[in-house]
Jmol script that loads the backbone (N, CA, C; Angstrom):
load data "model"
ATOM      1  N   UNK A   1      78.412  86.131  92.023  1.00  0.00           N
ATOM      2  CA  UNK A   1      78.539  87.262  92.908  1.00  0.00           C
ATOM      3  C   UNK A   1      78.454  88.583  92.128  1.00  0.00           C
ATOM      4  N   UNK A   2      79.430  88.318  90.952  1.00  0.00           N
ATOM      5  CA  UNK A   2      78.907  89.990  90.178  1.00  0.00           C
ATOM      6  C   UNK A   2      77.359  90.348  89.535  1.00  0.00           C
ATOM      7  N   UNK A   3      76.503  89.384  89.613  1.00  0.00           N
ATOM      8  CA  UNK A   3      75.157  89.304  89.213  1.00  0.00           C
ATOM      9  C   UNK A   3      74.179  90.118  90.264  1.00  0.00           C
ATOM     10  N   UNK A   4      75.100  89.775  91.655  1.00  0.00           N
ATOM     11  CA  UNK A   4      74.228  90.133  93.056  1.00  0.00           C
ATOM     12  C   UNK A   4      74.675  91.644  92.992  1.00  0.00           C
ATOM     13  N   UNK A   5      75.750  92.079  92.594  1.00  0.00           N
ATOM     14  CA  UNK A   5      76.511  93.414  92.340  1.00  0.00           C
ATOM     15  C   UNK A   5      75.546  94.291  91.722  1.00  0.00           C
ATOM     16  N   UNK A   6      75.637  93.765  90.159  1.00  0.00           N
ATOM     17  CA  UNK A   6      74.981  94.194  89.434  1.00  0.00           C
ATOM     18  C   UNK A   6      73.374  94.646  89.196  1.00  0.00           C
ATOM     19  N   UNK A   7      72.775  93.848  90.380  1.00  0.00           N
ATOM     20  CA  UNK A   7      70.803  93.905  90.362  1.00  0.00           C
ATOM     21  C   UNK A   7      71.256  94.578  91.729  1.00  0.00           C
ATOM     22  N   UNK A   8      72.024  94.669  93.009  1.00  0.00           N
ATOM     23  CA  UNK A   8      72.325  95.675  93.674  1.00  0.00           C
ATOM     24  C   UNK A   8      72.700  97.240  93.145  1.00  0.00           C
ATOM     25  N   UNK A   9      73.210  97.500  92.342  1.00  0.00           N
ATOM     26  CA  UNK A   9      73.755  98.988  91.723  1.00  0.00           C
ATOM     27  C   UNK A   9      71.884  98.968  91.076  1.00  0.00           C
ATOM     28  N   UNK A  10      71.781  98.529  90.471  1.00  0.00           N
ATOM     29  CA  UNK A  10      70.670  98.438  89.169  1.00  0.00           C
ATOM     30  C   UNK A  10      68.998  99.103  90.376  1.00  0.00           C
ATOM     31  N   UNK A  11      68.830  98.364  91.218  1.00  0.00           N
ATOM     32  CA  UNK A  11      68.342  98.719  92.408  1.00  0.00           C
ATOM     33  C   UNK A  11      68.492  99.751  93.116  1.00  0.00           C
ATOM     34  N   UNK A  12      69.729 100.014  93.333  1.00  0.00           N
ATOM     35  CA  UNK A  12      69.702 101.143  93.901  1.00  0.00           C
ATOM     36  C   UNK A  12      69.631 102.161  93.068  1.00  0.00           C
ATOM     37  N   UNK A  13      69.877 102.397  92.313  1.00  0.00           N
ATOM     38  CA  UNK A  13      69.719 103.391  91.375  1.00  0.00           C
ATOM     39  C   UNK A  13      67.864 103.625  91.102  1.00  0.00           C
ATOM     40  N   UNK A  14      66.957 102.680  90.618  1.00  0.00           N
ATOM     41  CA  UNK A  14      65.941 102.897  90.500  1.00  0.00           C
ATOM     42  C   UNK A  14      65.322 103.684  91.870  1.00  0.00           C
ATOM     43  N   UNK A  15      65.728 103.117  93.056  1.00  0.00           N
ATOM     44  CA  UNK A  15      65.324 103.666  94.195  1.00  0.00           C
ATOM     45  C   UNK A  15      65.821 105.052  94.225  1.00  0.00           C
ATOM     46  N   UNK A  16      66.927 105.888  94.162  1.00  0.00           N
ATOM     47  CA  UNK A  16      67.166 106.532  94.002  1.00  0.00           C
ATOM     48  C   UNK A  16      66.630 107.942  93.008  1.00  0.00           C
ATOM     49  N   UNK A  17      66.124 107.280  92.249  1.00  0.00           N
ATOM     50  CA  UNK A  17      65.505 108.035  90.733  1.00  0.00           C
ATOM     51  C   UNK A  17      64.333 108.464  91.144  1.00  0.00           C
ATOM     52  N   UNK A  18      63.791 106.964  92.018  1.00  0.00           N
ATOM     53  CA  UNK A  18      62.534 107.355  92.394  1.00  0.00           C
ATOM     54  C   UNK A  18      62.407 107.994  93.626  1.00  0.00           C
ATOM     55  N   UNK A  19      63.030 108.352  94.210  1.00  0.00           N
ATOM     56  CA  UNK A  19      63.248 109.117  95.399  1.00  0.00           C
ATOM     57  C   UNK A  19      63.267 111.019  95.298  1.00  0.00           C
ATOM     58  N   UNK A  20      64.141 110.824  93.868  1.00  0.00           N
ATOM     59  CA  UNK A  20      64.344 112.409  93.477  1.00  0.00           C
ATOM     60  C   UNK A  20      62.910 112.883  92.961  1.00  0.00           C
ATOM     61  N   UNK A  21      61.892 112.301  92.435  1.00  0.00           N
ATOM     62  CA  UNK A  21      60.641 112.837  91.658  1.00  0.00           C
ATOM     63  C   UNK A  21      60.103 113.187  92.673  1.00  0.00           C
ATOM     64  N   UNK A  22      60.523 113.073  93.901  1.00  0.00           N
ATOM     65  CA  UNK A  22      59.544 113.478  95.302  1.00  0.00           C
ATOM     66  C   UNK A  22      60.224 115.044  95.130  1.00  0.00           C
ATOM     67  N   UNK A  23      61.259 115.675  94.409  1.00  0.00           N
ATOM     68  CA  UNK A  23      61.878 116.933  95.275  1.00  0.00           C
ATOM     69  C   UNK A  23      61.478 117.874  93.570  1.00  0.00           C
ATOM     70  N   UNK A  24      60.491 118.011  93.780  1.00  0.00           N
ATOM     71  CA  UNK A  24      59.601 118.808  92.610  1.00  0.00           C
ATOM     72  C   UNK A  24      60.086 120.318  92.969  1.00  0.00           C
ATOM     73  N   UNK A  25      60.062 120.595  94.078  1.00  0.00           N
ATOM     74  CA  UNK A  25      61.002 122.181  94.237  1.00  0.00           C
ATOM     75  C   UNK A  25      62.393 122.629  94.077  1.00  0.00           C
ATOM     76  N   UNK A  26      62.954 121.458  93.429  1.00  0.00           N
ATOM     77  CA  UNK A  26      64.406 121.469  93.252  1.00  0.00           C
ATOM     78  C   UNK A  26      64.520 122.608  92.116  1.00  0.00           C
ATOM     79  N   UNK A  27      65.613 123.284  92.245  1.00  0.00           N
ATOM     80  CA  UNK A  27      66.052 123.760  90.660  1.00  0.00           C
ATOM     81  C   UNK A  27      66.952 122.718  89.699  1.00  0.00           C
ATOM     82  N   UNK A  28      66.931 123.421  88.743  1.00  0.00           N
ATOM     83  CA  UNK A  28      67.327 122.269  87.645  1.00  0.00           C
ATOM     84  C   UNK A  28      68.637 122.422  87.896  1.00  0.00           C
ATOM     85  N   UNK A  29      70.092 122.893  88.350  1.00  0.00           N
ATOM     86  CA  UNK A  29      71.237 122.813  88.889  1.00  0.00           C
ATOM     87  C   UNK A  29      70.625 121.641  89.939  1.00  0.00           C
ATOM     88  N   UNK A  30      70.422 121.820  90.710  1.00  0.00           N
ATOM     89  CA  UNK A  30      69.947 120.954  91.835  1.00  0.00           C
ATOM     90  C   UNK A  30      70.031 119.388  91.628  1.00  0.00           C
ATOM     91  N   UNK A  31      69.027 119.590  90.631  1.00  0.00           N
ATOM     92  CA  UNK A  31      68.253 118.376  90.343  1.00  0.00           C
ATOM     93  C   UNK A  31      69.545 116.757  89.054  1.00  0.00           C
ATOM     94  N   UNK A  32      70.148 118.024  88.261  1.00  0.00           N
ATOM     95  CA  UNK A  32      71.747 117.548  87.843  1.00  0.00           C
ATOM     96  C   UNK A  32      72.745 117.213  88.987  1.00  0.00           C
ATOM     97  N   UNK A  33      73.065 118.277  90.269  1.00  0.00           N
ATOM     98  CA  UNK A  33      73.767 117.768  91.037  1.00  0.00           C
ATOM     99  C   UNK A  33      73.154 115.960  91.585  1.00  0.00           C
ATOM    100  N   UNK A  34      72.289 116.384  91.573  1.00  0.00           N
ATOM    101  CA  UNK A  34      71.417 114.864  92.642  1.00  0.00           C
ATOM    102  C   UNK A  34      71.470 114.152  91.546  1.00  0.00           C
ATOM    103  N   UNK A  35      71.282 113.975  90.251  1.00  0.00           N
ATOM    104  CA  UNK A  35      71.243 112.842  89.634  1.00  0.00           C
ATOM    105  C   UNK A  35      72.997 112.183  88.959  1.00  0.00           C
ATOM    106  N   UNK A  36      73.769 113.050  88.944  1.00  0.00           N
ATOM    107  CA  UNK A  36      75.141 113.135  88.615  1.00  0.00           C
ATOM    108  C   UNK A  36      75.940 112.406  89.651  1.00  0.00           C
ATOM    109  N   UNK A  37      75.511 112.814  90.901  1.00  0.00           N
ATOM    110  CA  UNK A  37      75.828 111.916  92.167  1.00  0.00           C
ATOM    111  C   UNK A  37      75.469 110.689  92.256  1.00  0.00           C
ATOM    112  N   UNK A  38      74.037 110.447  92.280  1.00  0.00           N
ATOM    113  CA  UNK A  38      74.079 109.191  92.000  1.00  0.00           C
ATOM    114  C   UNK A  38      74.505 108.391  90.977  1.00  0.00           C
ATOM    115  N   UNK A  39      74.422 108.615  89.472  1.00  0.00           N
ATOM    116  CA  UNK A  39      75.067 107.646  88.945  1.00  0.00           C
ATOM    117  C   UNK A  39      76.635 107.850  88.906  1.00  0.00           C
ATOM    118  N   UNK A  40      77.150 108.662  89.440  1.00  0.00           N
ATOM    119  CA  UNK A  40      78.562 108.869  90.032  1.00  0.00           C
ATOM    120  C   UNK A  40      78.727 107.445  91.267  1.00  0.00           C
ATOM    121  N   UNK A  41      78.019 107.483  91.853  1.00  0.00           N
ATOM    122  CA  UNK A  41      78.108 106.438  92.739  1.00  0.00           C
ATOM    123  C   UNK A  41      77.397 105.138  92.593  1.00  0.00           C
ATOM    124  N   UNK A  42      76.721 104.682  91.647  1.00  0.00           N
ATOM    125  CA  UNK A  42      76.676 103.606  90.848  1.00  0.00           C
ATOM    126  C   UNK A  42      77.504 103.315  90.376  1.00  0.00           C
ATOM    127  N   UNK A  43      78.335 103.677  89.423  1.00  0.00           N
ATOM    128  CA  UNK A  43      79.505 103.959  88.474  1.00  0.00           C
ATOM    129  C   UNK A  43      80.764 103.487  89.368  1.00  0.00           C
ATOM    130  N   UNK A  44      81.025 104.425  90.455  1.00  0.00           N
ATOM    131  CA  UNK A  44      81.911 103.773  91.139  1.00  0.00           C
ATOM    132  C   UNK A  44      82.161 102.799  91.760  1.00  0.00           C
ATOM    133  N   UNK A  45      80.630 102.108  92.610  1.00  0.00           N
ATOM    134  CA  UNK A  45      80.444 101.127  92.968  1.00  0.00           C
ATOM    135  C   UNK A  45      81.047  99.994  91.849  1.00  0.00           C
ATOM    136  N   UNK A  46      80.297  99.932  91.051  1.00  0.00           N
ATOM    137  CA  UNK A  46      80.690  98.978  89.947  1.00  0.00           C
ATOM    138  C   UNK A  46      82.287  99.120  89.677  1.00  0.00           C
ATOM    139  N   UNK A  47      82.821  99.990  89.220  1.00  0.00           N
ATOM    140  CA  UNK A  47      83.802 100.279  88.737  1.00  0.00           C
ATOM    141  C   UNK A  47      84.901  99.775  89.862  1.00  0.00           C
ATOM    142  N   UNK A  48      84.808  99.212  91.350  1.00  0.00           N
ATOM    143  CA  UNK A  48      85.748  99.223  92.109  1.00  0.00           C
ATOM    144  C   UNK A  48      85.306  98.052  92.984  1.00  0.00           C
ATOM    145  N   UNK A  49      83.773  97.455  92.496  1.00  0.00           N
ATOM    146  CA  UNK A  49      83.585  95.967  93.104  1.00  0.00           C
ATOM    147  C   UNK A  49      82.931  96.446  94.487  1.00  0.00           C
ATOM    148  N   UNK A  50      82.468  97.380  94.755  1.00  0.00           N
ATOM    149  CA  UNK A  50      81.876  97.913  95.937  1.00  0.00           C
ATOM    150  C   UNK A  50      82.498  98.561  96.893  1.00  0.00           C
ATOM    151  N   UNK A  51      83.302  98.371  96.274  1.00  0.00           N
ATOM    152  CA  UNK A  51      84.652  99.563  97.323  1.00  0.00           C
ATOM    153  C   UNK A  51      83.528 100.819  98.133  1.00  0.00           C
ATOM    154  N   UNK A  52      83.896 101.288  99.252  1.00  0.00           N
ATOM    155  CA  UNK A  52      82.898 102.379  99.611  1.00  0.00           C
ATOM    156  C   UNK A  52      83.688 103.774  99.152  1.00  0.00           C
ATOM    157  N   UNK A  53      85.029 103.704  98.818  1.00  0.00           N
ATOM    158  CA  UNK A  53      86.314 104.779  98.373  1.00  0.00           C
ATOM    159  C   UNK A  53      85.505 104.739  97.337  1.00  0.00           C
ATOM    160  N   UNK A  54      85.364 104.195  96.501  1.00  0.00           N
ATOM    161  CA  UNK A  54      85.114 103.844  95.091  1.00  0.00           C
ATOM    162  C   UNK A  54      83.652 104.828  94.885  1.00  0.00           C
ATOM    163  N   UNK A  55      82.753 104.231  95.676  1.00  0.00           N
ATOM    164  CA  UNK A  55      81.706 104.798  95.417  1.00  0.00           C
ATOM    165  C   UNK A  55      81.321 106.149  95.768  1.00  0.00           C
ATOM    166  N   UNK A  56      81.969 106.495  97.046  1.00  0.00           N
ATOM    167  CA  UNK A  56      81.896 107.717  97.223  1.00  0.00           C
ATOM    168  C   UNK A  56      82.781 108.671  96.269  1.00  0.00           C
ATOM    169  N   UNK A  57      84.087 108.886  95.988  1.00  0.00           N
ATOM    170  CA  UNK A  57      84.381 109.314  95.188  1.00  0.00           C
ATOM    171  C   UNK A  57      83.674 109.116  93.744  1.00  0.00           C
ATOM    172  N   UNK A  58      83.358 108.463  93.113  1.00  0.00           N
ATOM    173  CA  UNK A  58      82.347 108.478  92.047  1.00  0.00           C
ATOM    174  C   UNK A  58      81.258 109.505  92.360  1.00  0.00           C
ATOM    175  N   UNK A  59      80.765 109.590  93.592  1.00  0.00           N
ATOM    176  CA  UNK A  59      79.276 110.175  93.932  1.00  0.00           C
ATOM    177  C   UNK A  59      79.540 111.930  93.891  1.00  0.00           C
ATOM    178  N   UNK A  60      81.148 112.255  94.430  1.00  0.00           N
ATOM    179  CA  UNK A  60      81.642 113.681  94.570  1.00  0.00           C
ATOM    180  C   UNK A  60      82.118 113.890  92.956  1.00  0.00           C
ATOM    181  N   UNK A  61      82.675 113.275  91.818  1.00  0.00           N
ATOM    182  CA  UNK A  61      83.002 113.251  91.048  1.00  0.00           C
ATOM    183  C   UNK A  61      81.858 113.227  89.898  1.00  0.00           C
ATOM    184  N   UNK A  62      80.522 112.402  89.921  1.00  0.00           N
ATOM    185  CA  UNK A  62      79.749 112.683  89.661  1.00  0.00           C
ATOM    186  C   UNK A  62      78.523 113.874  89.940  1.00  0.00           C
ATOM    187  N   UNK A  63      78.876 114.205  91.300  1.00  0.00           N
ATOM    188  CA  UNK A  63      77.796 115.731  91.923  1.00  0.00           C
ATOM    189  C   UNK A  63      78.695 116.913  91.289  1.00  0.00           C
ATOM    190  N   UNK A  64      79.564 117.224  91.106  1.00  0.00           N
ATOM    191  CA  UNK A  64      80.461 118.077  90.418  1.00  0.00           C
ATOM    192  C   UNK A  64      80.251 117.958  89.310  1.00  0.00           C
ATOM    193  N   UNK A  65      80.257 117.277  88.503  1.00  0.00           N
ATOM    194  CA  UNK A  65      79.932 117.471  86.719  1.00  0.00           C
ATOM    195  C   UNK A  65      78.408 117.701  86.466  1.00  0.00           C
ATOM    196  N   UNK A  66      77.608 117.117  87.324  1.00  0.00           N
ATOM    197  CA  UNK A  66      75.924 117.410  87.421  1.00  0.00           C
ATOM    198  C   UNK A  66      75.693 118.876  87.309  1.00  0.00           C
ATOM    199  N   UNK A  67      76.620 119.196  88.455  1.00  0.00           N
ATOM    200  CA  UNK A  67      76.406 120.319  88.908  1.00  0.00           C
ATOM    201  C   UNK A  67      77.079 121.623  87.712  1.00  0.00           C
ATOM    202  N   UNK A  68      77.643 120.849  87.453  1.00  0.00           N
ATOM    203  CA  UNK A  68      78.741 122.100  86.196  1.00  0.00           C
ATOM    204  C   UNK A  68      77.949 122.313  84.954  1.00  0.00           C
ATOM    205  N   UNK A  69      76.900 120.972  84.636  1.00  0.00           N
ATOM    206  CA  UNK A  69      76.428 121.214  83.114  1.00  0.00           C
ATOM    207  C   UNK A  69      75.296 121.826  83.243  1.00  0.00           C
ATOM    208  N   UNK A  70      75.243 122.388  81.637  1.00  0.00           N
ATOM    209  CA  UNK A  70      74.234 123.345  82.197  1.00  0.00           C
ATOM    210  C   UNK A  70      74.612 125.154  82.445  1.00  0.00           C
ATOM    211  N   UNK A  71      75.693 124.970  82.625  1.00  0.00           N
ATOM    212  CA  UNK A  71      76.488 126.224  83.406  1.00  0.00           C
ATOM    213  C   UNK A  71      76.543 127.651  82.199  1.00  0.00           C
TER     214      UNK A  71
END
end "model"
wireframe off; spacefill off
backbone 0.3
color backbone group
């Protein structure tokens, strides 16, 4: 079951990555918030077994530091 976890996070994340190369008008703050979020919410996912608490907080916890570096 943690294998199905694991190529699930791993998956979504690629989808994700590849989703952001579509937003070419982003600014580079932007573009840190959106990628900080997501592996904020990879991270949490994993980190809490799929918890949706888990992941979302990872995703706000990760869009906040995206968003800060750089600064």
């Amino acid at each position: 079951m943690k294998t199905l976890h694991k190529i699930a996070a791993i998956s979504i994340t690629a989808i994700a990555l590849t989703a952001m190369t579509g937003c070419s008008n982003m600014s580079t703050r932007d573009k840190n918030t959106a990628i900080g979020a997501t592996v904020g919410a990879v991270g949490g996912a994993i980190l809490t077994g799929g918890s949706g608490i888990g992941t979302a907080g990872g995703a706000a916890v990760g869009g906040v530091i995206g968003h800060q570096i750089g600064r």
